[in-house]
TORFI-299325 format. One record per atom (N, C-alpha, C): chain; z, y, x; residue in three letters; atom name. Coordinates in Angstrom, 1 decimal, decimal comma, padded with zeros to 4 digits. Layout:
REM TORFI-299325
  mol      c3      c2      c1  type  atom
    A       Z       Y       X   ALA    CA
...
REM end
This chain:
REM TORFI-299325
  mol      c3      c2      c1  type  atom
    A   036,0   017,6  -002,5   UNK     N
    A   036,2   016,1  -002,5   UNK    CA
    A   037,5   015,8  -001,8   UNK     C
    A   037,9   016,6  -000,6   UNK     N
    A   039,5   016,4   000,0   UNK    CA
    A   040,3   016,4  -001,0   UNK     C
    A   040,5   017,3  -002,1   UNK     N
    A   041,5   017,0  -003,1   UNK    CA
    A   041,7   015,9  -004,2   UNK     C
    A   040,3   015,2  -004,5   UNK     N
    A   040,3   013,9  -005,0   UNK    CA
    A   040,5   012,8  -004,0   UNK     C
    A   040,1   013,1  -003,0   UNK     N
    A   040,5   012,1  -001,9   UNK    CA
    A   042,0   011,8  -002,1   UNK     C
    A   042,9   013,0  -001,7   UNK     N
    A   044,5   013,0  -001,4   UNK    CA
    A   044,8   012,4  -002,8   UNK     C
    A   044,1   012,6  -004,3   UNK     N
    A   044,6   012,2  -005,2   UNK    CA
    A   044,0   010,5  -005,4   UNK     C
    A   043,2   009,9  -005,5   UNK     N
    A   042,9   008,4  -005,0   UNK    CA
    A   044,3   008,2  -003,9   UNK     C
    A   044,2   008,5  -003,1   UNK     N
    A   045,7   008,1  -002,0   UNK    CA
    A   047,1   008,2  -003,0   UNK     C
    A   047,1   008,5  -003,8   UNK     N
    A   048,6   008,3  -004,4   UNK    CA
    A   048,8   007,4  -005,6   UNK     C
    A   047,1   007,1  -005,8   UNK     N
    A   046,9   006,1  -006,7   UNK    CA
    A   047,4   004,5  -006,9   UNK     C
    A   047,9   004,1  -007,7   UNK     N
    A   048,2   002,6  -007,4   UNK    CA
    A   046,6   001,9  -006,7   UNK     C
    A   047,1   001,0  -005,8   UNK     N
    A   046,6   000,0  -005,3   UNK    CA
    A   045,7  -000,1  -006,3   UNK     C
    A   045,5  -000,7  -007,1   UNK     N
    A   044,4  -001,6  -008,0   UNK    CA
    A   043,8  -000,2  -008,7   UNK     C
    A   043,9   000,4  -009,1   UNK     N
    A   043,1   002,5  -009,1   UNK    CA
    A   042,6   002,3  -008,2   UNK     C
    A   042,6   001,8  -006,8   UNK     N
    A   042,2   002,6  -005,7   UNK    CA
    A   041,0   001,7  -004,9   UNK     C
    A   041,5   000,5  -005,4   UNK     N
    A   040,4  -000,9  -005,1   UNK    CA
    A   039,3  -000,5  -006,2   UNK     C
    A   038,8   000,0  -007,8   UNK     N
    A   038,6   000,2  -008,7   UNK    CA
    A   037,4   001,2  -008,4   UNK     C
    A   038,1   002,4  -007,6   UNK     N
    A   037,4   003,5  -007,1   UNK    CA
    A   036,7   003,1  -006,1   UNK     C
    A   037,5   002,5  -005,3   UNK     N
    A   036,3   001,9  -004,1   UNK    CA
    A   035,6   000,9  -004,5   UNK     C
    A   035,3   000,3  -005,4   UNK     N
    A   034,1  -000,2  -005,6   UNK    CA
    A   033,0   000,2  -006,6   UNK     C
    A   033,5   001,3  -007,0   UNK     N
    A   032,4   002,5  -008,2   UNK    CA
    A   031,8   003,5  -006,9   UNK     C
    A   032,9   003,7  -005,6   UNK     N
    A   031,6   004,1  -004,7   UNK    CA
    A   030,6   003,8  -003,8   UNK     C
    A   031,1   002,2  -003,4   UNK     N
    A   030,6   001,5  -002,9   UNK    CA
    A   029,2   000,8  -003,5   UNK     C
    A   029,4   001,1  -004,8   UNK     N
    A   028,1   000,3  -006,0   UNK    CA
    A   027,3   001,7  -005,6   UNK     C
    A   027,6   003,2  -005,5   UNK     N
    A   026,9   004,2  -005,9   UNK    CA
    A   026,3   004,4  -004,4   UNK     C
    A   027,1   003,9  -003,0   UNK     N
    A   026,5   003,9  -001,9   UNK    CA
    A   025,2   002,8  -002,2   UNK     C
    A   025,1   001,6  -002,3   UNK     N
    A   024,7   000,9  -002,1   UNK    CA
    A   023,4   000,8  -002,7   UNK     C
    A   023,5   001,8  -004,5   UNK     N
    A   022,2   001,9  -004,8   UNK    CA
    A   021,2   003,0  -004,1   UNK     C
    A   022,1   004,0  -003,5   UNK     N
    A   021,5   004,8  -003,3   UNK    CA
    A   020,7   004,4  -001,9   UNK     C
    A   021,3   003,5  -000,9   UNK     N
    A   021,1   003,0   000,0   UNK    CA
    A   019,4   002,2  -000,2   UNK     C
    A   019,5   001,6  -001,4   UNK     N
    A   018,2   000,6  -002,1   UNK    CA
    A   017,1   001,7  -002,3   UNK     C
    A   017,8   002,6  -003,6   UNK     N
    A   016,6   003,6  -003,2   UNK    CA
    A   015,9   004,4  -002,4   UNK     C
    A   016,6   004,6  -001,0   UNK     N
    A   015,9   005,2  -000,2   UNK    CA
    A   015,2   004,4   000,7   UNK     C
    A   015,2   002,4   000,6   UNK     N
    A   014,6   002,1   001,2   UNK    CA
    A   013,7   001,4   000,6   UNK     C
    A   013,4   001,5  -000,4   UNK     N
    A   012,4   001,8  -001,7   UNK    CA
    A   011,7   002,9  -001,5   UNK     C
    A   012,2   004,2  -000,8   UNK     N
    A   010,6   005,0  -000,8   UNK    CA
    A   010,0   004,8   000,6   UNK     C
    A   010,9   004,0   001,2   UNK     N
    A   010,2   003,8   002,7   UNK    CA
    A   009,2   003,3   002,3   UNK     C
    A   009,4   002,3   002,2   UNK     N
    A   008,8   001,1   001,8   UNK    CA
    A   007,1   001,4   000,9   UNK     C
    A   007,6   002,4  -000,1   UNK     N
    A   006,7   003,1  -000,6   UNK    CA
    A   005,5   004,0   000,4   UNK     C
    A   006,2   004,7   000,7   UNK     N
    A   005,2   005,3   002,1   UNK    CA
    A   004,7   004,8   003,1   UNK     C
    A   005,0   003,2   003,6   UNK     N
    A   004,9   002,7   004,1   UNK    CA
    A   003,8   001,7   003,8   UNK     C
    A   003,6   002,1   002,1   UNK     N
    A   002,5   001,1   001,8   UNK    CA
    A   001,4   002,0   001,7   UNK     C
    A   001,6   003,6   001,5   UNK     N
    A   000,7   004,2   001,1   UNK    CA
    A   000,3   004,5   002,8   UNK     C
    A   001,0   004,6   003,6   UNK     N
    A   000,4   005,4   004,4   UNK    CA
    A  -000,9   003,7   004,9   UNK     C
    A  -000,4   002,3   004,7   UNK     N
    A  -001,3   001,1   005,3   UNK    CA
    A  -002,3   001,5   004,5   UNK     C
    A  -002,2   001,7   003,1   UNK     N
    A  -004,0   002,0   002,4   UNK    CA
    A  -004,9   002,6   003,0   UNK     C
    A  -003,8   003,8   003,4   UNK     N
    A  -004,8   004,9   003,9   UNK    CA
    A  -005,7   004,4   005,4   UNK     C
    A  -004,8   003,8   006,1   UNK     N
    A  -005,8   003,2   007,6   UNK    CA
    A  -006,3   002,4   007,3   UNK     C
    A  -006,7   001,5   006,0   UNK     N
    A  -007,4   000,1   005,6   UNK    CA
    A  -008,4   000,6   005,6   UNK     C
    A  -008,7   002,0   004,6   UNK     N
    A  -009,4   002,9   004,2   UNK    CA
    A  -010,6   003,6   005,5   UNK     C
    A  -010,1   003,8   006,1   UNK     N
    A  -010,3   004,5   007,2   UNK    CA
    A  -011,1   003,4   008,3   UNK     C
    A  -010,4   002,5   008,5   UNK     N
    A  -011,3   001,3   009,6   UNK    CA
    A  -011,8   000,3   008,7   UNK     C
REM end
């Protein structure tokens, strides 16, 4: 990744704005889906004590 990094840095400006926000979209989903399985386990683990008392 350091060698694509150094290569984005020599990139024109507007290349580089372009890239940062194709990774910023790919942080951001990934960010959603992992709080999407919280959230998921979070609901399974409530059934489970509904269940139980």
């Amino acid at each position: 990744m350091r060698c694509q990094f150094e290569t984005i840095a020599r990139m024109p400006e507007q290349d580089q704005q372009l890239v940062r926000g194709v990774l910023d979209a790919l942080i951001f989903k990934n960010q959603a889906r992992a709080m999407t399985r919280v959230t998921e386990s979070e609901k399974q683990l409530a059934r489970k004590d509904s269940k139980k008392g």
